[in-house]
DSSP file (Angstrom, degrees, kcal/mol; ACC not computed):
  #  RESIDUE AA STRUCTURE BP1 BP2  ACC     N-H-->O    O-->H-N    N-H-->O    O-->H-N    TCO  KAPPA ALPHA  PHI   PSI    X-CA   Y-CA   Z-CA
    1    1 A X     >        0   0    0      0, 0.0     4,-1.5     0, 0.0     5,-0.2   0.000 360.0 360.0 360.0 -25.6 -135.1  -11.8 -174.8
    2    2 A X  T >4  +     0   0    0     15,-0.5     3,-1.0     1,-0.2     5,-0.2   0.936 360.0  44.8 -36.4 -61.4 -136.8   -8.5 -173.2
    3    3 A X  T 34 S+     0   0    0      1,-0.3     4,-0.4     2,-0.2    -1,-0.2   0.586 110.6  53.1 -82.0 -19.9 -140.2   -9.9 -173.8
    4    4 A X  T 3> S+     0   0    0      1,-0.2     4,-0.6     2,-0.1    -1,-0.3   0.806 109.3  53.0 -77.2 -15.4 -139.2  -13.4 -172.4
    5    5 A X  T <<>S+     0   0    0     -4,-1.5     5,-2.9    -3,-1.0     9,-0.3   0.618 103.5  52.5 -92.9  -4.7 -137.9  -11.6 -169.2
    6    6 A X  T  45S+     0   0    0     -4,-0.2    -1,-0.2     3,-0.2    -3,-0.2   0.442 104.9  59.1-114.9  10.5 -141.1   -9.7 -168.5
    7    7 A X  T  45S+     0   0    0     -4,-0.4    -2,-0.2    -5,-0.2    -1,-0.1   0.690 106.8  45.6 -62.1 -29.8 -143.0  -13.0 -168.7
    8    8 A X  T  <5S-     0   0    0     -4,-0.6    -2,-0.2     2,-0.1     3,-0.1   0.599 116.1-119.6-108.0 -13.1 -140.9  -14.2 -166.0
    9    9 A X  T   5S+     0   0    0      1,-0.2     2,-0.8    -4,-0.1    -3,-0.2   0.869  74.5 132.9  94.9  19.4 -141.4  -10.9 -164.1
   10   10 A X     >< +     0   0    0     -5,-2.9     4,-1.4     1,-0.2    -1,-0.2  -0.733  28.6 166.2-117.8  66.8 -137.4  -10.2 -164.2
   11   11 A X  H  > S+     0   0    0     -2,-0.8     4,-1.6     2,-0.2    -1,-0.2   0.850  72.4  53.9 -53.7 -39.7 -138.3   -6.1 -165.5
   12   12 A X  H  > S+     0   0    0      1,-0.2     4,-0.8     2,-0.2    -1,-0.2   0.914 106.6  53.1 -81.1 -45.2 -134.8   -5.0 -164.8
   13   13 A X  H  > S+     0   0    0      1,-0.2     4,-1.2     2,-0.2    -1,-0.2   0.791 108.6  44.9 -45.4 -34.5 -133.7   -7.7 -166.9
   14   14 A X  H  X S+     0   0    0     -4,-1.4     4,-0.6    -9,-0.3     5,-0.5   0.865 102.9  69.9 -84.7 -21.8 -135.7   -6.9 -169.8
   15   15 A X  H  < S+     0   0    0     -4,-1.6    -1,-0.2     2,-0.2    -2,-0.2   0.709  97.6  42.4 -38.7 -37.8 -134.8   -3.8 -169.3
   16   16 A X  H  < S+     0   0    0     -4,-0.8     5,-0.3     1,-0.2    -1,-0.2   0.858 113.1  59.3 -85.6 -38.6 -130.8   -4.3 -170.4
   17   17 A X  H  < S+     0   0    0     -4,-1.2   -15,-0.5     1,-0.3    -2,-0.2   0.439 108.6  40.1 -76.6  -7.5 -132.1   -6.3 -173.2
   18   18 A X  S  X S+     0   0    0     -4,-0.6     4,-0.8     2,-0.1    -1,-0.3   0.212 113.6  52.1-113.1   1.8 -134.1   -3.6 -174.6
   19   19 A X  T  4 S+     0   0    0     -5,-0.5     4,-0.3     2,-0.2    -2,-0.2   0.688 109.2  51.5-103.1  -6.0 -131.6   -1.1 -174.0
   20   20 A X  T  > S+     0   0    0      2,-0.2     4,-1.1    -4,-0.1    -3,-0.2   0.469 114.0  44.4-106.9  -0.1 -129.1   -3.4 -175.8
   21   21 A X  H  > S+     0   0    0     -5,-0.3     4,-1.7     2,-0.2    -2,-0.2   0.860 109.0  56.9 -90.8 -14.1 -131.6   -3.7 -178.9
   22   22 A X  H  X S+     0   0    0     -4,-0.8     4,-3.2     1,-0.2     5,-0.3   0.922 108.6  45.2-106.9 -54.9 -132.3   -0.1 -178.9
   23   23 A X  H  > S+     0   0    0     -4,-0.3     4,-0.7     1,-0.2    -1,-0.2   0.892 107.2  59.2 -69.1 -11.8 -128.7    0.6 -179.2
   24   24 A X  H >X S+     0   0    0     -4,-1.1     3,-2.6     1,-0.2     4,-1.2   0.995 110.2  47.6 -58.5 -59.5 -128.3   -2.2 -182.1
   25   25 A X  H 3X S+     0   0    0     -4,-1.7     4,-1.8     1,-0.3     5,-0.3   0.737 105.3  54.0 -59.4 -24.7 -130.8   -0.2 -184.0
   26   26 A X  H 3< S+     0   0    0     -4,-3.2    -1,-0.3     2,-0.2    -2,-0.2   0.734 100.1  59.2 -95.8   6.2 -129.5    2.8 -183.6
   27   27 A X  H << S+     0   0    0     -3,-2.6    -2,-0.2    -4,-0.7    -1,-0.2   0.646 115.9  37.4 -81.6 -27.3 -126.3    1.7 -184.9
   28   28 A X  H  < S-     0   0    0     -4,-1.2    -2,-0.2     2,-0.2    -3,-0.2   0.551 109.3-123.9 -94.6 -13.8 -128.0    0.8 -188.0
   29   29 A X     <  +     0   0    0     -4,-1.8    -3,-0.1     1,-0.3    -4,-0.1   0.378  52.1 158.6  87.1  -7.0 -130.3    3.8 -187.9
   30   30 A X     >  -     0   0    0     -5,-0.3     4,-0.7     1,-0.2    -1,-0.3  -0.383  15.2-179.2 -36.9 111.9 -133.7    1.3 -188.1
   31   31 A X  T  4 S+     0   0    0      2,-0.2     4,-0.4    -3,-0.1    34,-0.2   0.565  74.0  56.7-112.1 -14.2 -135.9    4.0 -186.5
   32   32 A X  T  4 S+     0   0    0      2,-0.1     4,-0.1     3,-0.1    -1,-0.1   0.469 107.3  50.2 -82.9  -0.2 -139.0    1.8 -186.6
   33   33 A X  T >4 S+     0   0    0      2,-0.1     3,-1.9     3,-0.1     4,-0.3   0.935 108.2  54.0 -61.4 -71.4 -137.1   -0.7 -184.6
   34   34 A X  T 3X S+     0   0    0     -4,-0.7     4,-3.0     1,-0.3    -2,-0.1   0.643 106.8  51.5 -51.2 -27.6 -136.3    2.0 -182.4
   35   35 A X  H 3> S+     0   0    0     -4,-0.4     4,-0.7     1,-0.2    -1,-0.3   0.827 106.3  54.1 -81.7 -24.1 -139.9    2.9 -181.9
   36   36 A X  H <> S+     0   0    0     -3,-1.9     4,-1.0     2,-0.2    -1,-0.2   0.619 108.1  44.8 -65.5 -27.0 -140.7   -0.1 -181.2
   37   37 A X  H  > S+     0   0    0     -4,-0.3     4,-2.4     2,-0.2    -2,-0.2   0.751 103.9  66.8 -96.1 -16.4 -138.2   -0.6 -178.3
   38   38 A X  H  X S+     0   0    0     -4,-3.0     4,-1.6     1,-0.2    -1,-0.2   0.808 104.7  41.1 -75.8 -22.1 -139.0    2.5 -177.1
   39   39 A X  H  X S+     0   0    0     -4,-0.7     4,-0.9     2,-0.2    -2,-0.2   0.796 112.2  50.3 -84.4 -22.7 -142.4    1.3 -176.3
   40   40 A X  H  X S+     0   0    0     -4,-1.0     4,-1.2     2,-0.2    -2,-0.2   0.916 109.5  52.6 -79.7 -48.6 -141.6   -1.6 -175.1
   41   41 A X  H >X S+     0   0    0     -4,-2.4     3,-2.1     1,-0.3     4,-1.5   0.981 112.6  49.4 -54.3 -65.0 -138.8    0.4 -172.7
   42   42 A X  H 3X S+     0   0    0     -4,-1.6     4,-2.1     1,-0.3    -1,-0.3   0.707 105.9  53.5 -76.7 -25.2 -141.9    2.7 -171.5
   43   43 A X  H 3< S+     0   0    0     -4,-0.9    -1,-0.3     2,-0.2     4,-0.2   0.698 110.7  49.2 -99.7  -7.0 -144.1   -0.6 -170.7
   44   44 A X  H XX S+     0   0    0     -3,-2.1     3,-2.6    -4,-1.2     4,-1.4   0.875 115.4  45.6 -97.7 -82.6 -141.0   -1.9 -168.3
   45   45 A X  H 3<>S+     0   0    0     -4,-1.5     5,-2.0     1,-0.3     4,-0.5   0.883 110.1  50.0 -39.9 -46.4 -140.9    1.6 -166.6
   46   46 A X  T 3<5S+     0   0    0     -4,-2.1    -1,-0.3    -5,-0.3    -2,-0.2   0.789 112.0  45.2 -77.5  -0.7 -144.3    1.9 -166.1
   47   47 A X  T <45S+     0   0    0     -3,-2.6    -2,-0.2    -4,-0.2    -1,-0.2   0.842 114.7  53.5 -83.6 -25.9 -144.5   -1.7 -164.5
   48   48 A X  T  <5S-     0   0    0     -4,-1.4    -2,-0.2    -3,-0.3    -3,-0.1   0.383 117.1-124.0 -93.7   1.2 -141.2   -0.4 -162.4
   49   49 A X  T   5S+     0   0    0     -4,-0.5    -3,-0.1    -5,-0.3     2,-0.1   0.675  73.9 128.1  61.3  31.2 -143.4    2.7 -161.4
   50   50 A X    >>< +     0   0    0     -5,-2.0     3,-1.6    -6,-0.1     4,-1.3  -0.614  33.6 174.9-113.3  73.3 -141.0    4.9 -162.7
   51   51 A X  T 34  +     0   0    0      1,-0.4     4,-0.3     2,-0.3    -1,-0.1  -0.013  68.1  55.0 -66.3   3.4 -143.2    7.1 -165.0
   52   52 A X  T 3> S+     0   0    0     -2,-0.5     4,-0.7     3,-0.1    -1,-0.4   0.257 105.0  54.4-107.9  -0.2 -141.2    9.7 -166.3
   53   53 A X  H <> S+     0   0    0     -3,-1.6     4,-1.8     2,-0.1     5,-0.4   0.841 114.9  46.7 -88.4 -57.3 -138.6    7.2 -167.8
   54   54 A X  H  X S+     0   0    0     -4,-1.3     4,-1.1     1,-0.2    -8,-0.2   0.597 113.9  44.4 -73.2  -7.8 -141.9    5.7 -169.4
   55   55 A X  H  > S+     0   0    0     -4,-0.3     4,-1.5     2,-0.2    -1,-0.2   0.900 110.3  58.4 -38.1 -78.4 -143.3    9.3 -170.7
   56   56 A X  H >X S+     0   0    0     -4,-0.7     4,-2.5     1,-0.2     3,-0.8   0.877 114.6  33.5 -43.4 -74.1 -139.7   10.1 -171.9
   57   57 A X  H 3X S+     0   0    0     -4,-1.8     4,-1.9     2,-0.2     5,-0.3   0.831 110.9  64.4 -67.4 -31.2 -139.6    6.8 -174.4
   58   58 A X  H 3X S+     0   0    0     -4,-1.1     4,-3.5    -5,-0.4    -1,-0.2   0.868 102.3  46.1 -65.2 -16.5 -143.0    6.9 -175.2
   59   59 A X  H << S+     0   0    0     -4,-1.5     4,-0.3    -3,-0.8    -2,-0.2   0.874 107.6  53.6 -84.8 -30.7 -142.6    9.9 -176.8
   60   60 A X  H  X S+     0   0    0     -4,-2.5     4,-0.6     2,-0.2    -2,-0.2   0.856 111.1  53.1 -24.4 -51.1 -139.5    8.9 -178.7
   61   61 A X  H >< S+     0   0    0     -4,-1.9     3,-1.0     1,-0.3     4,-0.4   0.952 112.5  42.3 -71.5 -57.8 -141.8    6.0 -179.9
   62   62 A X  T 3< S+     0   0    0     -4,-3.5     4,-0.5    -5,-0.3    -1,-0.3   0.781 108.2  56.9 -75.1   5.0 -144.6    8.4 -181.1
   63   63 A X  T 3> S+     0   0    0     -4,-0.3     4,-0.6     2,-0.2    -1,-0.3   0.753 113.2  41.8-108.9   0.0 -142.5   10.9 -182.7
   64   64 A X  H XX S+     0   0    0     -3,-1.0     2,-1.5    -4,-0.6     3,-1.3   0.788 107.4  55.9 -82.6 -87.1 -141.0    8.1 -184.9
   65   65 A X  H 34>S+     0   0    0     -4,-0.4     5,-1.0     1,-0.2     9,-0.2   0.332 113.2  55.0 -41.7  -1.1 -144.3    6.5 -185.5
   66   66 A X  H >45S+     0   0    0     -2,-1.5     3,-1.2    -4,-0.5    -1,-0.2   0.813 102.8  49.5  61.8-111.9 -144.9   10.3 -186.8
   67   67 A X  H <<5S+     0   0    0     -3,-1.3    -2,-0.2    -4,-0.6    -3,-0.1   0.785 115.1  37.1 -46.2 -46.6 -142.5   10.6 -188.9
   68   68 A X  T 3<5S-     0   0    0     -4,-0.7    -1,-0.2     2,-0.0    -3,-0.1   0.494 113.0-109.8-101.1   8.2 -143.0    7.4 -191.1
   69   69 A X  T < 5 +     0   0    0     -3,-1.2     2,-1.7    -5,-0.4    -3,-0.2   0.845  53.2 172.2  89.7   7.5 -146.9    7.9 -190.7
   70   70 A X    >>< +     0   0    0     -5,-1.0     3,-2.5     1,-0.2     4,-1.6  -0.123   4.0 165.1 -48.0  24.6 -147.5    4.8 -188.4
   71   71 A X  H 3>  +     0   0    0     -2,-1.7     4,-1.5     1,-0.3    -1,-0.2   0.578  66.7  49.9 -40.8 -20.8 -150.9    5.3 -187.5
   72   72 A X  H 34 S+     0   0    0      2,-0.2    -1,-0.3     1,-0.2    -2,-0.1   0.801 114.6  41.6 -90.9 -36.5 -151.8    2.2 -186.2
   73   73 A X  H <> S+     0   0    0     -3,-2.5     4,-1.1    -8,-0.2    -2,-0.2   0.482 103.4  70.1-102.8   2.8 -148.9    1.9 -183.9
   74   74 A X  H  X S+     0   0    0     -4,-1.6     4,-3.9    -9,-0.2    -2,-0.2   0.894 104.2  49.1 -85.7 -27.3 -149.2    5.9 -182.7
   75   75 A X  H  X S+     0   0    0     -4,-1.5     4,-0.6     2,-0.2    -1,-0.2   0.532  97.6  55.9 -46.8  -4.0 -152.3    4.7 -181.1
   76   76 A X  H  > S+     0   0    0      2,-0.2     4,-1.2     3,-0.1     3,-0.4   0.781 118.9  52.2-111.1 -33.4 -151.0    1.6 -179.2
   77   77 A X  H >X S+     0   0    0     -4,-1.1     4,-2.9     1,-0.2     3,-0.5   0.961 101.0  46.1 -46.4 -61.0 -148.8    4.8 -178.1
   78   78 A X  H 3X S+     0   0    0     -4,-3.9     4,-0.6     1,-0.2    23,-0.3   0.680 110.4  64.4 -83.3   7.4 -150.9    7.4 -177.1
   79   79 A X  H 3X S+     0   0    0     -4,-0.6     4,-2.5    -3,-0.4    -1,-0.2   0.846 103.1  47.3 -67.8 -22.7 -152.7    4.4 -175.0
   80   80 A X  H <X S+     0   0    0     -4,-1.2     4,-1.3    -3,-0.5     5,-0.3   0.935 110.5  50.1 -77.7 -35.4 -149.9    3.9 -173.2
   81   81 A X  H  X S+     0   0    0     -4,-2.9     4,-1.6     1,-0.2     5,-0.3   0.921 106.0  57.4 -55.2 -79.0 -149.5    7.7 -172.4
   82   82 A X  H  X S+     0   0    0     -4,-0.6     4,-5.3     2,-0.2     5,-0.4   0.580 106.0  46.6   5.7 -78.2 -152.8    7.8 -171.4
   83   83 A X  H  X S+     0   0    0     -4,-2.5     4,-3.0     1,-0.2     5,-0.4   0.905 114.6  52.6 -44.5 -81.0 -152.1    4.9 -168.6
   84   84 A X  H  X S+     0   0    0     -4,-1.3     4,-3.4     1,-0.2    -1,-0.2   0.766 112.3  43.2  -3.6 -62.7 -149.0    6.9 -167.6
   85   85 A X  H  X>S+     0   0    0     -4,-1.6     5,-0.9    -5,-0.3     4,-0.6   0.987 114.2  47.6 -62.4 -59.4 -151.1    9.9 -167.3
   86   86 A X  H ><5S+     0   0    0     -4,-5.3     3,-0.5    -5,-0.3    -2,-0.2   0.814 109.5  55.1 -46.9 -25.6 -153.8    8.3 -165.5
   87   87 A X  H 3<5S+     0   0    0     -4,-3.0    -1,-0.2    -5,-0.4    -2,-0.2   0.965 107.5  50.2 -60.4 -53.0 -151.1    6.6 -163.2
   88   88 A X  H 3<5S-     0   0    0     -4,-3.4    -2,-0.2    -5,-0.4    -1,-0.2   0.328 119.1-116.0 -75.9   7.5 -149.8   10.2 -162.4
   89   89 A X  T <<5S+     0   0    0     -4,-0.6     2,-1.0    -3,-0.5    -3,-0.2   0.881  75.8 135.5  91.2  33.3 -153.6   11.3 -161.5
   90   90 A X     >< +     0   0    0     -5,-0.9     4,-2.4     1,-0.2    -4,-0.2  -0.560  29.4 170.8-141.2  67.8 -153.4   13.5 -164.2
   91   91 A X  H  >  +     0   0    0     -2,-1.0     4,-1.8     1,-0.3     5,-0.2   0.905  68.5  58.7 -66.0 -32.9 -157.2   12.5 -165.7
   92   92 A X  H >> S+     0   0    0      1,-0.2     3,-1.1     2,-0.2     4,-0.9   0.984 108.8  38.3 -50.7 -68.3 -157.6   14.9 -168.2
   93   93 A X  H >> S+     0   0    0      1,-0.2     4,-3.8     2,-0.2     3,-3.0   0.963 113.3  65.4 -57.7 -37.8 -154.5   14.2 -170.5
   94   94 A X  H 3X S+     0   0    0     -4,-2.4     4,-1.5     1,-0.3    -1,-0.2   0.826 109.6  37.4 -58.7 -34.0 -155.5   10.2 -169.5
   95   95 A X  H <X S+     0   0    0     -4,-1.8     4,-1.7    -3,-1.1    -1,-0.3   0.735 111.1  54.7 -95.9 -16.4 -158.6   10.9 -171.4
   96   96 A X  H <X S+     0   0    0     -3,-3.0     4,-1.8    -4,-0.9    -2,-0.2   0.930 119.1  41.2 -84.2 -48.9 -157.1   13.2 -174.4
   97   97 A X  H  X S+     0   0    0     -4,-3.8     4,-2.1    -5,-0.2     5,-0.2   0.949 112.9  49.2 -47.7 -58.4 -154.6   10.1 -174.9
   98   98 A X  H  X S+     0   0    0     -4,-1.5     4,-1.3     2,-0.3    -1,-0.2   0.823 113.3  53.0 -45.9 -56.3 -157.4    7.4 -174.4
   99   99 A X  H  X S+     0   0    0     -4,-1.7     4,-1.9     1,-0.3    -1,-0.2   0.866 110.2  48.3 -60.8 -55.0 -159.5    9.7 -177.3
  100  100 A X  H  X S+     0   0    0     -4,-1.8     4,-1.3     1,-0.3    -1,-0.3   0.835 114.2  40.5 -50.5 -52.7 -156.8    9.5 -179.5
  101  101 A X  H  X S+     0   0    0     -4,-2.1     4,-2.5   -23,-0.3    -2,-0.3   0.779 111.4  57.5 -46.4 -43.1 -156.2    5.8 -179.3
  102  102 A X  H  X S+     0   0    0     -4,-1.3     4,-5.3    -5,-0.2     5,-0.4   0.916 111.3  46.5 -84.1 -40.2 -160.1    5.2 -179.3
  103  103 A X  H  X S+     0   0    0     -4,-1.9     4,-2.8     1,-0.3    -1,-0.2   0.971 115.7  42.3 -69.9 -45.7 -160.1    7.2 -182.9
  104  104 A X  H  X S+     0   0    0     -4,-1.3     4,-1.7     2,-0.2    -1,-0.3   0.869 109.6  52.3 -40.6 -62.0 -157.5    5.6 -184.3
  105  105 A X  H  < S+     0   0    0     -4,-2.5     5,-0.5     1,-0.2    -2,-0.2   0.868 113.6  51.8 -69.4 -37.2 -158.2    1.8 -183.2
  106  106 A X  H >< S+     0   0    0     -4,-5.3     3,-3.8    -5,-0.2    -2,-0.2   0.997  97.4  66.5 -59.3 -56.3 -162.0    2.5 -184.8
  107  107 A X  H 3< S+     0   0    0     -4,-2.8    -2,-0.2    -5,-0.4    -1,-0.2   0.729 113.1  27.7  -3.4 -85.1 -160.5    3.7 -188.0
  108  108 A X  T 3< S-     0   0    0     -4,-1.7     2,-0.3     1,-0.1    -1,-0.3  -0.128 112.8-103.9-101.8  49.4 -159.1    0.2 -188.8
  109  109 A X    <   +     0   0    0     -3,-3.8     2,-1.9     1,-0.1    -3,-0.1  -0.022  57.6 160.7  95.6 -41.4 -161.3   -1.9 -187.2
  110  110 A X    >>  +     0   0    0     -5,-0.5     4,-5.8    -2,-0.3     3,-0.8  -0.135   6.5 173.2 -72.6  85.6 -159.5   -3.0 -184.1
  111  111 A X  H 3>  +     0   0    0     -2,-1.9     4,-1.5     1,-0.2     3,-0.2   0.862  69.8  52.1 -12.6 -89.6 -161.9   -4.1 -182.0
  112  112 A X  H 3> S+     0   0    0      1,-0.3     4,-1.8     2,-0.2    -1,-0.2   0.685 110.0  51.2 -50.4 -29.3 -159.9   -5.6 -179.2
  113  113 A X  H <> S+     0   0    0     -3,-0.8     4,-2.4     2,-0.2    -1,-0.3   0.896 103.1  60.8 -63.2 -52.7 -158.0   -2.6 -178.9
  114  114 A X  H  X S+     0   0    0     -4,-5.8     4,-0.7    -3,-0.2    -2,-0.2   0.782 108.0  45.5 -37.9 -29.1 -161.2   -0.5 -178.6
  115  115 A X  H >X S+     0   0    0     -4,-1.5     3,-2.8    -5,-0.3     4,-1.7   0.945 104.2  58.0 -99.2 -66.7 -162.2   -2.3 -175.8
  116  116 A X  H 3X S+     0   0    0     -4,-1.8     4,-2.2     1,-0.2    -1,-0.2   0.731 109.7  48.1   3.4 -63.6 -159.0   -2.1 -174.1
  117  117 A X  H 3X S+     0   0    0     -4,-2.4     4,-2.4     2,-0.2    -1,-0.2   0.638 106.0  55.7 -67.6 -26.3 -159.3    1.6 -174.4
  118  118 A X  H <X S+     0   0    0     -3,-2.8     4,-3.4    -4,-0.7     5,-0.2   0.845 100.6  58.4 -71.3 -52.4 -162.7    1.9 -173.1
  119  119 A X  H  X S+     0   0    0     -4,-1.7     4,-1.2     2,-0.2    -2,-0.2   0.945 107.6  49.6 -25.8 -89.3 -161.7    0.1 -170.1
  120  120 A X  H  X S+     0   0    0     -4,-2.2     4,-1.1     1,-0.3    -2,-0.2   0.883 111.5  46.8 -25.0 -77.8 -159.2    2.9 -169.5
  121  121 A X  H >X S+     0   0    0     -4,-2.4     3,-2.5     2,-0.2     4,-1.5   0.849 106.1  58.6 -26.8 -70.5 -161.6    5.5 -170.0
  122  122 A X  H 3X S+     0   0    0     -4,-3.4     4,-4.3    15,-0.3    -2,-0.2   0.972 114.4  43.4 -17.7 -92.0 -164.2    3.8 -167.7
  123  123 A X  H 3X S+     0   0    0     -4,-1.2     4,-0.8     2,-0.2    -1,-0.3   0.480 101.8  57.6  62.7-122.5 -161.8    4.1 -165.5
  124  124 A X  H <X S+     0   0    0     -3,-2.5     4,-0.8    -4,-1.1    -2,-0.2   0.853 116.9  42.7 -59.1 -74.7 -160.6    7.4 -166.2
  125  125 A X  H  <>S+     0   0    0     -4,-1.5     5,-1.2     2,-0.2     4,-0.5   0.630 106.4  59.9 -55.5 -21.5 -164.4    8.4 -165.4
  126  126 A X  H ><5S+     0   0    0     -4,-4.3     3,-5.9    -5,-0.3     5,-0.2   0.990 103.2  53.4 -59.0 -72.1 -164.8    6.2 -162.5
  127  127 A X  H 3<5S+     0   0    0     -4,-0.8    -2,-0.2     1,-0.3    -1,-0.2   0.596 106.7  56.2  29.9 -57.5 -162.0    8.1 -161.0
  128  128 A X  T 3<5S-     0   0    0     -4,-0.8    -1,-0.3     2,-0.0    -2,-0.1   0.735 112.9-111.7 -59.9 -44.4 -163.8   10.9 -161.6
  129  129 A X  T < 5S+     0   0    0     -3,-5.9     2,-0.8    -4,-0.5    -3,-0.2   0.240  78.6 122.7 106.3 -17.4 -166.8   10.3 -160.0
  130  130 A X    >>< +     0   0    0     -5,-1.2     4,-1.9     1,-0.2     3,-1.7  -0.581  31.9 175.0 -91.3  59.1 -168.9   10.0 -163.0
  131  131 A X  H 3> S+     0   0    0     -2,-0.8     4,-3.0     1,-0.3    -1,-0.2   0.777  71.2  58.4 -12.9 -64.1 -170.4    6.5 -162.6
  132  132 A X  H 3> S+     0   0    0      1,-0.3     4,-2.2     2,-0.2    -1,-0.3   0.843 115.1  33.6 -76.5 -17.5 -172.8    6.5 -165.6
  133  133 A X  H <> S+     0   0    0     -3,-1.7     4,-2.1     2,-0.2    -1,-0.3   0.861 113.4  57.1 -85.2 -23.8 -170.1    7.2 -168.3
  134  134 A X  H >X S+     0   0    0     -4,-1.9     4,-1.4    -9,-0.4     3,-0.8   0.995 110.4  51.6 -55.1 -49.9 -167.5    5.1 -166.3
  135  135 A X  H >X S+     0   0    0     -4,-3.0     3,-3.0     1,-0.3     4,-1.9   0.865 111.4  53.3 -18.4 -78.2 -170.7    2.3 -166.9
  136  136 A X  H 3X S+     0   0    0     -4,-2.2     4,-0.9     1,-0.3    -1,-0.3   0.547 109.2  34.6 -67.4 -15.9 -170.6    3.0 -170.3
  137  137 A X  H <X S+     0   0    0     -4,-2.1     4,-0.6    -3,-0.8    -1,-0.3   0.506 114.5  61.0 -93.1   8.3 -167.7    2.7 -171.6
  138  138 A X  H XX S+     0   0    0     -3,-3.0     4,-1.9    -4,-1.4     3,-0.9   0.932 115.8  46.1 -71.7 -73.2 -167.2   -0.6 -168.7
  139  139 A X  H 3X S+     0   0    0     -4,-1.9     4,-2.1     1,-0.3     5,-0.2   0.778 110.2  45.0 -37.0 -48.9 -170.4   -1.8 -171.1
  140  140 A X  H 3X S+     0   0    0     -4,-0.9     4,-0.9    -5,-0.2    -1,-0.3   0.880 114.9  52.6 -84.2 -35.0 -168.9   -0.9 -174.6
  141  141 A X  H XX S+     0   0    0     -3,-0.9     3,-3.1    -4,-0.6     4,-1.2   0.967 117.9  40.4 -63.1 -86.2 -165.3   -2.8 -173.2
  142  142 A X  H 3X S+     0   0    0     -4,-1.9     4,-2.2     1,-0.3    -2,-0.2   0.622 102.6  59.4 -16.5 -81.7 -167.4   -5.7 -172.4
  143  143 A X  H 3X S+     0   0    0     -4,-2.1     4,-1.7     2,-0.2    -1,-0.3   0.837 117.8  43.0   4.6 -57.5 -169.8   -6.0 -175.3
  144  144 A X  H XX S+     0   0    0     -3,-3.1     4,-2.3    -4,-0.9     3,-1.3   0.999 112.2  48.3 -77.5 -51.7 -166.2   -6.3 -177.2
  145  145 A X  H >X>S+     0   0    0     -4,-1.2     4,-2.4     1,-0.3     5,-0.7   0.944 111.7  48.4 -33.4 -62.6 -164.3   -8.7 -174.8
  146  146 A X  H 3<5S+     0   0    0     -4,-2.2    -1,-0.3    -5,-0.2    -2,-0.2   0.769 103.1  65.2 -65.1 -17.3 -167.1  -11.1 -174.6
  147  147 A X  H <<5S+     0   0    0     -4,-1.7    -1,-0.2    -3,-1.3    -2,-0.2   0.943 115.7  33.5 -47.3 -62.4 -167.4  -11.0 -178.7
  148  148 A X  H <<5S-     0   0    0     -4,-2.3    -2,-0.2    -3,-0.6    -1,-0.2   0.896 113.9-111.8 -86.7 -32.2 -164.2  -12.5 -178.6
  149  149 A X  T  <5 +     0   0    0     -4,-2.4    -3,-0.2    -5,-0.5     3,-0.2   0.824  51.8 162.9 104.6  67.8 -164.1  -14.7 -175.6
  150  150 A X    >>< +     0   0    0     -5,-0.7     3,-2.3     1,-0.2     4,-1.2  -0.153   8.8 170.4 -83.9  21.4 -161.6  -12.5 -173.7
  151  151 A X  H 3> S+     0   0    0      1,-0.3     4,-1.3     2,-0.2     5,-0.3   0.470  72.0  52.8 -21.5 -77.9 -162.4  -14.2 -170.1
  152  152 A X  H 3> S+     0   0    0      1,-0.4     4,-0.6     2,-0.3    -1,-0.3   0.524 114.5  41.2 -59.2 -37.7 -159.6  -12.6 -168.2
  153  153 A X  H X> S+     0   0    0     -3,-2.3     3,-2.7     2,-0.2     4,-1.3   0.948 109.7  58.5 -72.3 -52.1 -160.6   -9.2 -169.4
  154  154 A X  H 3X S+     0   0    0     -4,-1.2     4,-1.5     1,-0.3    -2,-0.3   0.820 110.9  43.1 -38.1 -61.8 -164.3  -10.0 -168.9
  155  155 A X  H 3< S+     0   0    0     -4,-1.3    -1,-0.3     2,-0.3    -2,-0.2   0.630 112.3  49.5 -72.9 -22.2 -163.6  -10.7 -165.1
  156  156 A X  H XX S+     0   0    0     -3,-2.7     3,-9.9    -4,-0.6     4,-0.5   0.838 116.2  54.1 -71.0 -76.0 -161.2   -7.6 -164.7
  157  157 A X  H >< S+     0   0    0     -4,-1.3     3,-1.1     1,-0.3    -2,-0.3   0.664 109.8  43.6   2.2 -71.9 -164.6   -6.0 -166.5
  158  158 A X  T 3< S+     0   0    0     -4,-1.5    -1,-0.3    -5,-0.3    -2,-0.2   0.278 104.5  57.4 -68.5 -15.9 -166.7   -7.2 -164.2
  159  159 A X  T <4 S+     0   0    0     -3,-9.9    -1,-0.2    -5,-0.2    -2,-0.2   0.393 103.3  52.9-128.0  33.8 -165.1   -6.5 -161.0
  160  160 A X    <<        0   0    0     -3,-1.1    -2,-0.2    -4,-0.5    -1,-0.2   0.052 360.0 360.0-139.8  21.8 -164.7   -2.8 -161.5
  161  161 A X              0   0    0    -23,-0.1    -2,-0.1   -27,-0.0    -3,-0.1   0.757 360.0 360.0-116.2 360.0 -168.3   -2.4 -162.2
């Protein structure tokens, strides 16, 4: 029910509903549930602009995805720290996260993720001041979006370059 309630824009609501699966799982001791709710808790806080509640649980999330070796879903982590950092100005970690994610999502392929992450970066380097890398990694997010037919990113794409 979280995820139906941050369709609807209701955050505080998904909020109780991931805070009552988080405790289900830990009553059974499912710690890859947990890791899971804990990102999902960190993507509710950072829409609620409270960014150390979403810091806090993403690092619960990545130090179970850790533990069981999760590689795939400690990137979809350290993108979200990243945003976090980058929310809090804080471009340097924004980019250490972003790097991490970026390495990861090439590993196994995931395209769509790559681009995602390039976006960020871009960004990150816009931000910065550094135009021609923000470009390029703007370019290398694009490239992948339009591959897939991503419109909605293409046009975010597009209007921050």
């Amino acid at each position: 029910m979280g995820h139906t309630y941050i369709k609807l824009h209701n955050y505080n609501k998904a909020l109780d509903y991931y805070k009552q699966s988080l405790n289900a799982f830990m009553k059974t001791g499912e710690e890859r549930g947990q890791a899971d709710v804990y990102s999902n808790i960190s993507a509710v806080y950072q829409s609620l602009g409270d960014n150390s509640q979403a810091m806090e649980n993403y690092k619960h999330a990545l130090c179970i995805h850790k533990k069981f070796g999760e590689e795939r879903e400690q990137a979809d982590v350290y993108y979200g720290i990243g945003a976090v950092y980058q929310s809090l100005g804080d471009n340097g970690q924004a980019m250490v996260n972003y790097k991490h994610a970026l390495c990861i999502h090439k590993k196994f392929g995931e395209e769509l993720k790559q681009a995602d992450v390039y976006y960020g970066i871009g960004a990150v380097y816009q931000s910065l001041g550094d135009n021609g890398k923000a470009m390029e990694n703007y370019k290398n997010a694009l490239c992948i979006f339009e591959k897939f037919g991503e419109e909605r990113k293409q046009a975010q794409v597009y209007n921050n370059i």
